[in-house]
SERO-4910 file (N, C-alpha, C, O; in steps of 0.05 Angstrom, whole numbers):
BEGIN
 pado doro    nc1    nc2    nc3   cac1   cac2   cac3    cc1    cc2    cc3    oc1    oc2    oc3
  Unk    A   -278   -112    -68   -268   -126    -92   -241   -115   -100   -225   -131   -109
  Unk    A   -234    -93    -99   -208    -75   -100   -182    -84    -82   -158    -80    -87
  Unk    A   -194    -96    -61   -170    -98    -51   -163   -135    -51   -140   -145    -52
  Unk    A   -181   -145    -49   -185   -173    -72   -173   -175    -96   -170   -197   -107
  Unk    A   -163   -152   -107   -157   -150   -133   -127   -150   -125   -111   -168   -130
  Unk    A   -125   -128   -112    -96   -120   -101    -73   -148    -94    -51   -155   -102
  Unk    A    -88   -155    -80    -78   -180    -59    -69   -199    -85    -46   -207    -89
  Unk    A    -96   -206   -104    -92   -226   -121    -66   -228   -146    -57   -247   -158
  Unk    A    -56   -189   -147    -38   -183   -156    -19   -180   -143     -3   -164   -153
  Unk    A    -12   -191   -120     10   -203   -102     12   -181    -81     27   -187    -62
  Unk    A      2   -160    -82      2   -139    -53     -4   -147    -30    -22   -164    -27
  Unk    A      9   -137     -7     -5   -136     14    -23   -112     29    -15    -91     39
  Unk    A    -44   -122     27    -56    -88     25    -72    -87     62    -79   -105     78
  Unk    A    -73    -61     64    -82    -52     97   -104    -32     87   -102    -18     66
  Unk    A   -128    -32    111   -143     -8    117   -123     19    125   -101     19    136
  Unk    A   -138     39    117   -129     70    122   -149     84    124   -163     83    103
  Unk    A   -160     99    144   -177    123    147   -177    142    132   -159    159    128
  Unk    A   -210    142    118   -205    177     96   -189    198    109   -183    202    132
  Unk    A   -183    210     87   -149    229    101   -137    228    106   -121    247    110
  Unk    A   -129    192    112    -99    193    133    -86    183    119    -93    172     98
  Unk    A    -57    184    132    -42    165    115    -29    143    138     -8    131    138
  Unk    A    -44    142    150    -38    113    172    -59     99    181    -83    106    184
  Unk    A    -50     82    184    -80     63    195    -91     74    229    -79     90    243
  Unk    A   -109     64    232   -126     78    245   -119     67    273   -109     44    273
  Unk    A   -121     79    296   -122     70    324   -116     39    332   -136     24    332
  Unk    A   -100     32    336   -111     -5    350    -99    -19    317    -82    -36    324
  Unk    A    -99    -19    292    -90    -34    270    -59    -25    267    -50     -2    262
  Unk    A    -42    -55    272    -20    -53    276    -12    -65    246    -21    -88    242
  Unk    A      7    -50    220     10    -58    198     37    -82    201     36   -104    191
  Unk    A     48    -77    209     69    -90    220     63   -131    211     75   -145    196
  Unk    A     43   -136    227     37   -163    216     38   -163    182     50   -183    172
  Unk    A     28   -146    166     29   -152    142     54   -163    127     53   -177    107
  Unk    A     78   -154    142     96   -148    116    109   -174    110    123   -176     89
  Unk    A    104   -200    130    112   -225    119     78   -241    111     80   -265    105
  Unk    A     56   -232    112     39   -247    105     22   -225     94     20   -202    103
  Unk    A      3   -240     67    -18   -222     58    -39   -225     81    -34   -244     96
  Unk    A    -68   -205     86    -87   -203     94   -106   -229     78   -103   -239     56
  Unk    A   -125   -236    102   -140   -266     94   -168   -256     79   -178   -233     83
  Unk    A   -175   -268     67   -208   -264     58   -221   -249     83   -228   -226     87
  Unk    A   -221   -265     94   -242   -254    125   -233   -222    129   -246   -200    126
  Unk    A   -201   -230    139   -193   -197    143   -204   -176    117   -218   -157    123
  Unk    A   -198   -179     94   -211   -161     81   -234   -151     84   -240   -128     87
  Unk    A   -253   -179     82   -287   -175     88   -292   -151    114   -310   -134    115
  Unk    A   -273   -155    132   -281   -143    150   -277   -122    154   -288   -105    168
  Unk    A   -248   -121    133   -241    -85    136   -255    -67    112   -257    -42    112
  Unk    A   -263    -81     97   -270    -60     70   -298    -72     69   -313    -54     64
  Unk    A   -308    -88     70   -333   -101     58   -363    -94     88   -386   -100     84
  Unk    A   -355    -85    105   -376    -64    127   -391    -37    119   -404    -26    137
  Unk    A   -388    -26     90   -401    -10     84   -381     19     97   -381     41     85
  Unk    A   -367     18    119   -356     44    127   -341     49    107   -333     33     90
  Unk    A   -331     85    109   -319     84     82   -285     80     92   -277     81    116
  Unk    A   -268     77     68   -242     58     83   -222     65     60   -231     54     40
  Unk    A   -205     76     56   -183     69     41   -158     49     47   -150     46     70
  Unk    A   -148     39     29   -124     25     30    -98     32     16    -90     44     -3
  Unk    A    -88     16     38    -56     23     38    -40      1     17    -56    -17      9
  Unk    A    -12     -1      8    -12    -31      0     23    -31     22     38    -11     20
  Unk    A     31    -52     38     49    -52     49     75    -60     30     80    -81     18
  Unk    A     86    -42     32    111    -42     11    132    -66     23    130    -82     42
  Unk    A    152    -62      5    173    -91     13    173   -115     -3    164   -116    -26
  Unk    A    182   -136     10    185   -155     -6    164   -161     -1    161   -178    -19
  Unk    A    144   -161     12    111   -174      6     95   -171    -10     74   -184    -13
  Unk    A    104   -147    -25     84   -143    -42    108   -133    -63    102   -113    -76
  Unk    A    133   -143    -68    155   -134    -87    153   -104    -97    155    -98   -121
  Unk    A    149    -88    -79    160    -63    -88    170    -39    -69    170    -42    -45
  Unk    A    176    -24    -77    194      5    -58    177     31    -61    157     34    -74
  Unk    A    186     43    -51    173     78    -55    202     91    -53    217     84    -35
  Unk    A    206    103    -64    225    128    -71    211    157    -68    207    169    -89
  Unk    A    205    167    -47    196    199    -45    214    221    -49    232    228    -33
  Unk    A    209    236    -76    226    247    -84    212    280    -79    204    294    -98
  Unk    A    213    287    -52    198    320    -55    214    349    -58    211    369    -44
  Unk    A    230    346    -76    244    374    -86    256    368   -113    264    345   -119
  Unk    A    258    385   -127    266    389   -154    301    367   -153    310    347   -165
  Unk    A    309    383   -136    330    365   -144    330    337   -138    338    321   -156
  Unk    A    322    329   -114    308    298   -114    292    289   -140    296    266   -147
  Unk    A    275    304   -153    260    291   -175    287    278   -199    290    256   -209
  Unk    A    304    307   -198    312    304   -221    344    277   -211    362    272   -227
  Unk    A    342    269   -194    369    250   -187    351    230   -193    358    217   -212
  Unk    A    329    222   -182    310    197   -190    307    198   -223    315    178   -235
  Unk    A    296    221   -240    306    212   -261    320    208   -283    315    200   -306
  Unk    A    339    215   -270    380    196   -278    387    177   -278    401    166   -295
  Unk    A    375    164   -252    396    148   -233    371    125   -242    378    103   -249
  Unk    A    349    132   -240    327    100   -235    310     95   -258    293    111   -266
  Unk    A    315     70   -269    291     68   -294    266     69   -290    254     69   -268
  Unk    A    254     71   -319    224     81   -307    214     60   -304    227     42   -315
  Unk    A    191     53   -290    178     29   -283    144     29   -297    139     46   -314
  Unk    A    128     16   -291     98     21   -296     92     35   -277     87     58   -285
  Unk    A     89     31   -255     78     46   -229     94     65   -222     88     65   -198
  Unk    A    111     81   -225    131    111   -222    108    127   -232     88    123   -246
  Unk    A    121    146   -219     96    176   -220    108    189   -208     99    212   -203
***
């Protein structure tokens, strides 16, 4: 239902393996980034009972960016330079 949710809030969202931060063996994300994932595809990736995290594919498919800011001075140029948003953290 979560990623039902996601989608319905305009994301394009992918399976990810607990711990990882990439999709798993054989799932190529690449298709996502001009089309969302179908009912079916979801059902099949999250709705099997295995356990599954998701990703959401950034870009214009799902209208947004990531800015990884990992050092002090990176934090502090992001916030100068970039307004805050809802989702910034």
């Amino acid at each position: 239902e979560r990623a039902r949710m996601l989608t319905r809030w305009g994301f394009s969202v992918i399976p990810i393996p607990p711990g990882e931060k990439i999709p798993e063996k054989g799932m190529e994300w690449k298709p996502y980034k001009p089309r969302k994932p179908t009912d079916d595809e979801l059902v099949s990736w999250f709705g099997n009972g295995r356990p599954c995290n998701m990703a959401i594919v950034t870009g214009a498919i799902s209208g947004i960016v990531v800015i990884d800011a990992d050092s002090p001075e990176a934090e502090a140029w992001v916030q100068s330079h970039l307004p805050p948003t809802p989702w910034r953290r």
